[in-house]
C-alpha positions in Angstrom: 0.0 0.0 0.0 1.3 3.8 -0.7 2.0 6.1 1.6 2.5 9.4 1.9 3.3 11.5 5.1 2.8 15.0 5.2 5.6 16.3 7.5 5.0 19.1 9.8 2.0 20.5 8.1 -0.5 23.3 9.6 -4.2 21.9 9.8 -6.7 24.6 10.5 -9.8 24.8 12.7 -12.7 27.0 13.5 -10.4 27.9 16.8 -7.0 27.9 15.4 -4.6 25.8 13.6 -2.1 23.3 14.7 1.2 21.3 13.1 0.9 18.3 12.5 2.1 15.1 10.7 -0.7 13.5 8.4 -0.2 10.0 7.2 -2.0 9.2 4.0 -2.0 4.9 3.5 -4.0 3.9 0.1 -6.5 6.7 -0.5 -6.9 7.7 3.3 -6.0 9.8 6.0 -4.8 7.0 8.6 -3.0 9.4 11.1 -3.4 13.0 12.4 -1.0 14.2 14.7 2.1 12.2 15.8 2.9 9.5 13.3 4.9 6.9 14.6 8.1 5.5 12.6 6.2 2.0 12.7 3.3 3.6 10.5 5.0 5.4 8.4 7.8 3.3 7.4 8.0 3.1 3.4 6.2 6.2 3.6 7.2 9.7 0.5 7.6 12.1 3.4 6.5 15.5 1.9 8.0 18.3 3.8 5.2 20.6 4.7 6.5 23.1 7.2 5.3 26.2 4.7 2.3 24.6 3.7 -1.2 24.3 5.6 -3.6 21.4 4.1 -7.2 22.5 3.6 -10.2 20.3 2.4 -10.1 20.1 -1.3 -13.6 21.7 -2.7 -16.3 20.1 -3.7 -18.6 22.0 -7.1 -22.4 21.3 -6.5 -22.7 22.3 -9.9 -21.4 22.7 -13.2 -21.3 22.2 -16.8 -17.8 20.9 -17.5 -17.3 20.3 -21.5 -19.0 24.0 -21.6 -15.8 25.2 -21.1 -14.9 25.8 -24.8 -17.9 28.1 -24.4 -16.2 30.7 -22.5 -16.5 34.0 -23.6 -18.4 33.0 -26.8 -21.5 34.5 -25.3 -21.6 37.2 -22.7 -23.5 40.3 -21.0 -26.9 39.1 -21.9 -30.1 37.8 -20.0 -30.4 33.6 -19.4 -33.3 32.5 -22.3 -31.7 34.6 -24.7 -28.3 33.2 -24.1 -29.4 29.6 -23.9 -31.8 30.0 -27.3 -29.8 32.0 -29.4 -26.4 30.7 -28.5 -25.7 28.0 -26.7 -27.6 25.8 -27.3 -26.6 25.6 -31.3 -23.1 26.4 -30.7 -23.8 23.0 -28.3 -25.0 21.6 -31.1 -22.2 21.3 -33.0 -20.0 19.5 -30.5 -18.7 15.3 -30.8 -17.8 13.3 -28.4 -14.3 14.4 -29.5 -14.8 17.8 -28.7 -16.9 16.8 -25.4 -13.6 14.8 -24.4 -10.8 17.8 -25.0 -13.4 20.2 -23.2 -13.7 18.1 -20.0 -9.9 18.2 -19.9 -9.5 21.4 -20.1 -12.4 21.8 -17.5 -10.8 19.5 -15.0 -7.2 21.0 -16.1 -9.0 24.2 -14.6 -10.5 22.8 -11.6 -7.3 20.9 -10.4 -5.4 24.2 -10.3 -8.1 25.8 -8.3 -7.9 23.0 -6.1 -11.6 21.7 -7.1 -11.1 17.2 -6.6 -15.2 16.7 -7.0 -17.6 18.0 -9.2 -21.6 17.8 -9.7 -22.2 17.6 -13.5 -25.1 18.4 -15.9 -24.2 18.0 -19.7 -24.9 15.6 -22.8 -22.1 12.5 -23.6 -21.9 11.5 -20.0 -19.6 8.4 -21.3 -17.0 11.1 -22.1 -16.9 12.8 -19.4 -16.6 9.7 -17.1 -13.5 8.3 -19.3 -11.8 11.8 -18.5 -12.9 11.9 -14.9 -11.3 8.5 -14.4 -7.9 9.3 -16.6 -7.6 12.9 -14.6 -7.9 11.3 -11.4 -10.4 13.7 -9.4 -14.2 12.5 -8.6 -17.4 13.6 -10.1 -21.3 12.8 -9.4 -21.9 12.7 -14.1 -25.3 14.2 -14.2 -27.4 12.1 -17.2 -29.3 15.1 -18.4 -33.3 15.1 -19.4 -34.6 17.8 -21.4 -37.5 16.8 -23.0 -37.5 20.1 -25.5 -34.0 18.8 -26.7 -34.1 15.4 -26.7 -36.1 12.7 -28.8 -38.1 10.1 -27.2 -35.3 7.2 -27.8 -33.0 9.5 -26.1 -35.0 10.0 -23.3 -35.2 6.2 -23.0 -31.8 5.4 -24.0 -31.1 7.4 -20.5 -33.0 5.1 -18.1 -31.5 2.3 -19.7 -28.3 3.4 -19.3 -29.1 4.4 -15.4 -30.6 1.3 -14.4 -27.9 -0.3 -15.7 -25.3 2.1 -13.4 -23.3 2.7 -16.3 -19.9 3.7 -15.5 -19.7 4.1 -12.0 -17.1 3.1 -9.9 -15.0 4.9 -6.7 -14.6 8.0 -7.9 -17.5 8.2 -10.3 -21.6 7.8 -9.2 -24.2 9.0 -11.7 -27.2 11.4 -10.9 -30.5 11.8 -12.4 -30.2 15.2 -13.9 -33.4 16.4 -15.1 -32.7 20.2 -17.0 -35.3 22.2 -15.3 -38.7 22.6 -14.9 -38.7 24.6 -18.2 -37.3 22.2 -20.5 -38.8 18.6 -18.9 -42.9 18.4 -17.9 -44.9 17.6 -15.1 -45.0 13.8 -16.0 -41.5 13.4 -17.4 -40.4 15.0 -13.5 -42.3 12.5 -11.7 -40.8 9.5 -13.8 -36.8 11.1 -13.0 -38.4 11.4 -9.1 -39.5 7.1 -9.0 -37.0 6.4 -11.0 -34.5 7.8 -8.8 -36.3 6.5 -5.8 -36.4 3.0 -6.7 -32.6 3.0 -7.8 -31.4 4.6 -5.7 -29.5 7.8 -7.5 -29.5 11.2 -6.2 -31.4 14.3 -8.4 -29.5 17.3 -9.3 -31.5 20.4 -11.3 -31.7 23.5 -11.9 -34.7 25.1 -9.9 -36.1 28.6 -9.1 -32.9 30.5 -11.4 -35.3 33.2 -13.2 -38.2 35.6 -12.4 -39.0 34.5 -15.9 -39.0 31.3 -14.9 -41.1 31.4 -11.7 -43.8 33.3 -13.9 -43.6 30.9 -16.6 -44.4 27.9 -14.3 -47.4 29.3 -12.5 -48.7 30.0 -15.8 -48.2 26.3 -17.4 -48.6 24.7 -13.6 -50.4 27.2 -11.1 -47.1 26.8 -8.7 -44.3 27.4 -8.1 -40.9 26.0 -8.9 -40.4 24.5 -6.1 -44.3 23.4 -5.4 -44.0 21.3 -8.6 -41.2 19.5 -7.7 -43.1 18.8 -4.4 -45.9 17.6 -6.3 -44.3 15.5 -8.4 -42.4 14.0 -5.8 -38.8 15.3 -6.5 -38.4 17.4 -3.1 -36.6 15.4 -0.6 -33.0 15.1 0.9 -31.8 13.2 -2.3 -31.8 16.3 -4.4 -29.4 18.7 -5.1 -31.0 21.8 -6.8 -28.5 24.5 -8.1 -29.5 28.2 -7.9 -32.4 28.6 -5.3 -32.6 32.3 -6.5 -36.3 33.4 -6.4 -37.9 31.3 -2.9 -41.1 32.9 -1.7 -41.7 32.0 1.9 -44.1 29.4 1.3 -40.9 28.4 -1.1 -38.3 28.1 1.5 -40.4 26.6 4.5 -41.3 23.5 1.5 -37.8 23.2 0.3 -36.2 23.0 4.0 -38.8 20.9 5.3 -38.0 18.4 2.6 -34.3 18.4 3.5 -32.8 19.2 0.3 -29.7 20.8 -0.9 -29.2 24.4 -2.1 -26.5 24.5 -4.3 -25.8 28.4 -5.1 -24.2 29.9 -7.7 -23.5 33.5 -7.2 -20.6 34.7 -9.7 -23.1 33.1 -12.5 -26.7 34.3 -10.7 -25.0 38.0 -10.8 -23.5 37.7 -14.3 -26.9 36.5 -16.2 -28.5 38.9 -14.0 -30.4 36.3 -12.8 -30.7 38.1 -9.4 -28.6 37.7 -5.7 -29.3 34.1 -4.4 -31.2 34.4 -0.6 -27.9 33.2 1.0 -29.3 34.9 4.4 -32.6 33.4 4.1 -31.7 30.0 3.4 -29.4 30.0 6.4 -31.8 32.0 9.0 -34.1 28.8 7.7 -31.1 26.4 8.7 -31.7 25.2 5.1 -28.9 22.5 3.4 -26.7 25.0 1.7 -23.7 24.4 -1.0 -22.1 25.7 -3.6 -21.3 25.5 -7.0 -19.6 27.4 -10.0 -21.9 26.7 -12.8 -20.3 26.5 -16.3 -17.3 28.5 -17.7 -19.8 29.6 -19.8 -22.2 32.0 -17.4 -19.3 32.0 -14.6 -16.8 32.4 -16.7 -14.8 30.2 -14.7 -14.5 27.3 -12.4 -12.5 28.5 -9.3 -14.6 27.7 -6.2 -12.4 29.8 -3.9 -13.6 32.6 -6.1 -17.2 31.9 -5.4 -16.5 30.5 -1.4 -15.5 34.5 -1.0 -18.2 36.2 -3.0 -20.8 33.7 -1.1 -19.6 35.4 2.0 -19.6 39.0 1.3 -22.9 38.7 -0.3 -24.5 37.1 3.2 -23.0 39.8 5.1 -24.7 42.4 2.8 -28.0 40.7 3.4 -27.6 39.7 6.4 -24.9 41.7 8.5 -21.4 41.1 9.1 -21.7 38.4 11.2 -23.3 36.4 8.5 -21.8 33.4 6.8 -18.5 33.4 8.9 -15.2 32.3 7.4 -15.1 28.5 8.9 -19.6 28.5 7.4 -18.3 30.0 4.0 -15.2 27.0 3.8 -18.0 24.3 4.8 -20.4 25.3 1.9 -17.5 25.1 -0.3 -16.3 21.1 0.7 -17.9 18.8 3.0 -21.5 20.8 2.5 -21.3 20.1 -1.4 -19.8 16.6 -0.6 -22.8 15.5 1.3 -25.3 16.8 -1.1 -24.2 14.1 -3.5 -24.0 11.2 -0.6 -20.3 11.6 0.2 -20.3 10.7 3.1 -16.6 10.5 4.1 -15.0 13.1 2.1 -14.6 16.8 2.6 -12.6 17.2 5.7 -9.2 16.3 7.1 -10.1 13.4 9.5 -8.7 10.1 10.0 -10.6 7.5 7.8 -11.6 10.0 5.9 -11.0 9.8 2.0 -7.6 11.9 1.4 -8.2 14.9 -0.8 -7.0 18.1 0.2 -4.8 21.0 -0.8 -1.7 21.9 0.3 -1.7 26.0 0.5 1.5 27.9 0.6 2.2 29.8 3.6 4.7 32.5 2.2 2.3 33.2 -0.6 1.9 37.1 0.1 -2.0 37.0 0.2 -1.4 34.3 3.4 0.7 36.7 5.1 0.6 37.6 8.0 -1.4 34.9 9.7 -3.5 36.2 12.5 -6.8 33.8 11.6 -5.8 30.6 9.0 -9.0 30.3 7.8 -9.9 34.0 7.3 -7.3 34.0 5.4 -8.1 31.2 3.1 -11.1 32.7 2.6 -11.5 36.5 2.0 -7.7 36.9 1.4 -6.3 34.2 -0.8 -7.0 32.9 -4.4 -6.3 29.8 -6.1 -2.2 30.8 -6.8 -1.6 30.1 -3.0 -2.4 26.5 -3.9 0.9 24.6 -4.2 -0.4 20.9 -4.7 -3.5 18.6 -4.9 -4.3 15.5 -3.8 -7.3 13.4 -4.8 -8.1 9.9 -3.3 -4.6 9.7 -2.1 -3.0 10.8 -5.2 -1.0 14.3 -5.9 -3.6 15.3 -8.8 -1.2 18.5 -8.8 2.2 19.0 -7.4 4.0 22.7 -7.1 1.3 23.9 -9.3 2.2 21.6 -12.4 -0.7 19.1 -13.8 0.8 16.1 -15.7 -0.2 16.8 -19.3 -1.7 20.5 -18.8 0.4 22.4 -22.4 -1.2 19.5 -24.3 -4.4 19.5 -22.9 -4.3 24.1 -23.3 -3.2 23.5 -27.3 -5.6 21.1 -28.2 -8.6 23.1 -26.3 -7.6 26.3 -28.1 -7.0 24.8 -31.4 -10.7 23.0 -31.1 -12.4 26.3 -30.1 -11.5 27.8 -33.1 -12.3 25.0 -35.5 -15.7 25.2 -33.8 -16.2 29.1 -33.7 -14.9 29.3 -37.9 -18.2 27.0 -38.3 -21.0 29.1 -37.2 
């Protein structure tokens, strides 16, 4: 069995940090503290007396091959992007091109020090092969959008669910219907038995637009949310990403059902979408994660970048004692873990599964070190990350990803085929 100590490393808490020596044996954290010679022997010992190790993150949601999307569409409202560009740019794209964008996705999220990620997107076989070559974890999303799909697609997807396609250690699948404006009341309750019988976790988009909201009560007389409760999709297996527009009568159904917010500020703000209720949802004690959408709306995948604006966008609603650093850091890992049934991921704990990050103490947004975590969180950005380790494995080490000047030529060279063709 491998293992890997991590010498004399600073692990934070909500009241302080301290040094310690963290054995990693397989893909787990085995020791915290004072490693014995016995335990480590055969050990790589990883000097780590400038580095603190923080709980990798965890992205509730995303669109990963939309990377090759970035910039191609920006500074307009959500329908009118999706309809108009998107979606035939989207179009256009082969399992080829799926495959080159996913790496360049997971390039991206590795240097940001992302290890899991929540996905929605078309060519889910694709995207599992690079999950499993790039060595981080995902929860692959098999998408239902009835408006886009034919009716042999739409089967082709339970078949290939009920037969767990793909799924192994690092990868578990999701029923992923689109949204409650692209899949109907009767294709909704299907995804909701389906996934109850089986056994999967839901993950959707839910409550993003005013448009949307008005939309729905006109088709449905409800709400969003109330049709999900009426078609039996509310409950503590789903993971619904944005949460922007809750009514009351909203946010008392969705917490009672104990299911996961997964918010996406940087993209809710830049589709002028609207400001997700962050204070709300936690005055409510609501299940609350987040996520980074696709490069796409975002225009990028750096959950440290949406951990911080999550923060300062509580304390504006809320006051400054909103959201506190240590809250902010949980929404961003174990909070997005467990939405997805991780159960033993997310933080640094013997047992535990061993991703984390190993952060760079002399980076100059670290320094000087009054509060760890503070400064993790409202100070730092993803260049303090120095390595990253997923499932036991250095996924990045002294910020270099195995592969990553390939994986940058080939991305830009197939953006521009596909950009010459519209």
């Amino acid at each position: 069995m491998k293992k890997i100590l991590l010498k004399s490393a600073l692990l934070p808490a909500q009241d302080g940090a301290r040094v310690v020596d963290i054995l990693i044996a397989g893909n787990r954290f085995a020791r915290i503290g004072i490693v014995s010679p016995e335990e480590s022997a055969g050990a790589e010992v990883v000097d780590c007396s400038r580095f603190a190790v923080f709980p990798a993150f965890y992205n509730g949601h995303t669109h990963a091959a939309m990377s090759l999307l970035r910039g191609y569409a920006d500074d307009m409202p959500l329908q009118k992007w999706l309809q108009e560009y998107i979606w035939p740019f989207e179009a256009k794209l082969t399992g080829g091109d799926i495959e080159l964008a996913c790496r360049l996705a997971f390039l991206e999220m590795i240097k940001s020090g992302t290890v899991f990620f929540a996905d929605m997107y078309w060519h889910r076989e694709r995207t599992i092969k690079i999950v499993e070559e790039m060595g981080i974890r995902a929860a692959v999303g098999v998408t239902f959008a009835e408006s886009l799909m034919t009716a042999e697609q739409i089967e082709g997807n339970f078949k290939f669910l009920a037969a767990h396609t793909g799924e192994s250690d690092r990868v578990s699948l999701a029923v992923a219907p689109h949204s409650v404006y692209t899949v109907g009341e009767k294709m909704l309750k299907r995804c909701a038995d389906f996934a109850r019988v089986e056994n999967f976790f839901v993950h959707t988009h839910l409550s993003e637009t005013v448009k949307e909201l008005e939309d729905c009560e006109k088709q449905y007389g409800c709400s969003p949310v109330r049709l999900l409760e009426r078609t039996g999709m509310l409950d503590s297996k789903l993971a619904a990403a944005h949460c922007v527009h809750f009514s009351d009568d909203d946010m008392k159904a969705f917490v009672d059902s104990g299911a996961t917010a997964v918010l996406n500020p940087c993209s809710n703000l830049k589709l002028a979408s609207g400001i997700p209720p962050i204070d709300r949802l936690l005055n409510a004690k609501a299940k609350v994660a987040l996520g980074t959408d696709g490069d796409s709306s975002n225009n990028n995948l750096d959950m440290h970048e949406e951990m911080k604006l999550a923060a300062l966008l509580a304390k504006v609603q809320g006051g400054a004692e909103m959201l506190p650093a240590y809250d902010a850091l949980k929404m961003a890992t174990v909070n997005a873990a467990r939405a997805y049934g991780l159960a033993d991921v997310g933080e640094i704990r013997e047992g535990y599964l061993a991703d984390c990050l190993l952060v760079d103490l002399k980076n100059e947004r670290m320094v000087p070190s009054h509060n760890l975590v503070s400064n993790w969180v409202y100070a730092a950005d993803s260049s303090c990350i120095d390595s990253v380790i997923c499932n036991g494995k250095f996924v990045m080490r002294g910020r270099h990803v195995d592969g990553e000047e390939e994986i940058v030529r080939d991305a830009e060279a197939c953006a521009k085929r596909l950009a010459s063709a519209t």
